[in-house]
N, C-alpha and C positions, 0 to 999 in steps of 0.2 A: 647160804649166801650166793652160787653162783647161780642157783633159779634166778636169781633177780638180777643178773647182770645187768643189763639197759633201762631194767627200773629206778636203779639206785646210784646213777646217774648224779654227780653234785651232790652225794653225802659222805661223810669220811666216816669208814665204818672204824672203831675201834673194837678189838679183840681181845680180850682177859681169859685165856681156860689155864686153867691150874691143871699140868699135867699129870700130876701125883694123884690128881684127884680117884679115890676107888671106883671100883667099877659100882653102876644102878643096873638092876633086873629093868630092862626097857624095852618095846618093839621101836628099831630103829625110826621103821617108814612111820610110825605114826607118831615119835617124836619128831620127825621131820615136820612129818604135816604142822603140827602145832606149833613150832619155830615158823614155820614160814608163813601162819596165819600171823603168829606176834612182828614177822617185819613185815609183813605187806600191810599193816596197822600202822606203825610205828613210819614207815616211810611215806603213808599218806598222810598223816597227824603233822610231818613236817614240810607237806608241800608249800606254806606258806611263811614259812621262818626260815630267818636269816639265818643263822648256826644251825646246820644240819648235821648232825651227829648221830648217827647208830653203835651203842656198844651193848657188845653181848659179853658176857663172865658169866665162868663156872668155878664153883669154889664149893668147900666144905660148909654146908648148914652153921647156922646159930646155935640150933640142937642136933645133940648127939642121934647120929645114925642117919643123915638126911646131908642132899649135895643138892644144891640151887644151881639155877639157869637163870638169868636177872640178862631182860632183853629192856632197854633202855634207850628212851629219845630226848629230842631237844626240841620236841612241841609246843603246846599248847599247855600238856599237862590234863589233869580230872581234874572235876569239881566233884565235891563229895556226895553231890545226887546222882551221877554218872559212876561214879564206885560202886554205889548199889545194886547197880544194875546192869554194869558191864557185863557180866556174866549171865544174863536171861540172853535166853532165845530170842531173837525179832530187834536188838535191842539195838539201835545204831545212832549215830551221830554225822555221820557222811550220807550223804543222798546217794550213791551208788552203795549196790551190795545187798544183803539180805541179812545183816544183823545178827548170822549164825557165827562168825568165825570165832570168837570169843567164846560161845558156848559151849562150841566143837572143841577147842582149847582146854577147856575145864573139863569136859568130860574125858579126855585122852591123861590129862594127868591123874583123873579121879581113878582113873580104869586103873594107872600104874600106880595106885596107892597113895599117889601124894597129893599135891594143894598148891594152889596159886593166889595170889591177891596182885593188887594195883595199888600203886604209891604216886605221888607227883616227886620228880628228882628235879633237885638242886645243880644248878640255878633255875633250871626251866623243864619240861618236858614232862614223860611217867618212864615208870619202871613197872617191870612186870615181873614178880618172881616167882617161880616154879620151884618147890622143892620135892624134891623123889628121894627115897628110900635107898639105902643102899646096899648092894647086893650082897647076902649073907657070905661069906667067906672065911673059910677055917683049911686055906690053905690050898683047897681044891676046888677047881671050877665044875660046880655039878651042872650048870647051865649051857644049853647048848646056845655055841656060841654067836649064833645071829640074832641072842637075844639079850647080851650081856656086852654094856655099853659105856668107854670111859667116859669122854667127854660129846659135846657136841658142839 
């Protein structure tokens, strides 16, 4: 979030990380990258709405063995022919940009084993949830550690 200092200007960012949360086998910089593709998304999807709201939560998966990152706005929201295709290459919906950051996105989580999709969140806006794998652990951290990641 503080890359985007003067970007994010006039939105109340709200923050959810469960600190309990285990650790994920992750490369930090390119979890960053991918977070910071989903708000520089997310804060341009609300340049035109009145309630501007960014929240990001981390929490335990639905299913066992799996922690979510759910980066969420107060946009516009998808339509379900843009679900489809969020994720290609080239694919945009804003006239500025190249259509990659979303792809680039899925392939950084593909790379850490896990999955993302795109939801529209109630009342307004989307969600975007990342779920990553979490990292084995029996006690000992065999992982060196600038690559073993609680929360973010």
């Amino acid at each position: 979030l503080m890359l985007f200092e003067g970007r994010i200007q006039g939105i109340r960012i709200e923050k959810h990380l469960d600190p309990s949360l285990p650790p994920v086998m992750a490369d930090p910089e390119a979890l960053r990258r991918a977070l910071a593709n989903l708000i520089d998304n997310a804060a341009e999807a609300m340049q035109e709405s009145l309630l501007r709201v960014l929240s990001i939560e981390t929490t335990l998966g639905e299913r066992p063995g799996l922690a979510e990152i759910i980066v969420a706005d107060t946009g516009p929201g998808i339509t379900d022919d843009m679900r489809e295709r969020l994720f290609l290459p080239w694919f945009s919906t804003r006239q500025r940009g190249t259509g990659l950051g979303l792809s680039i996105v899925a392939k950084i989580v593909q790379d850490h084993g896990g999955s993302i999709r795109a939801e529209n969140s109630a009342p307004a806006g989307a969600r975007f949830i990342i779920e990553l794998p979490l990292a084995e652990t029996d006690g000992v951290d065999h992982a060196p550690a600038a690559t073993l990641t609680r929360s973010v």
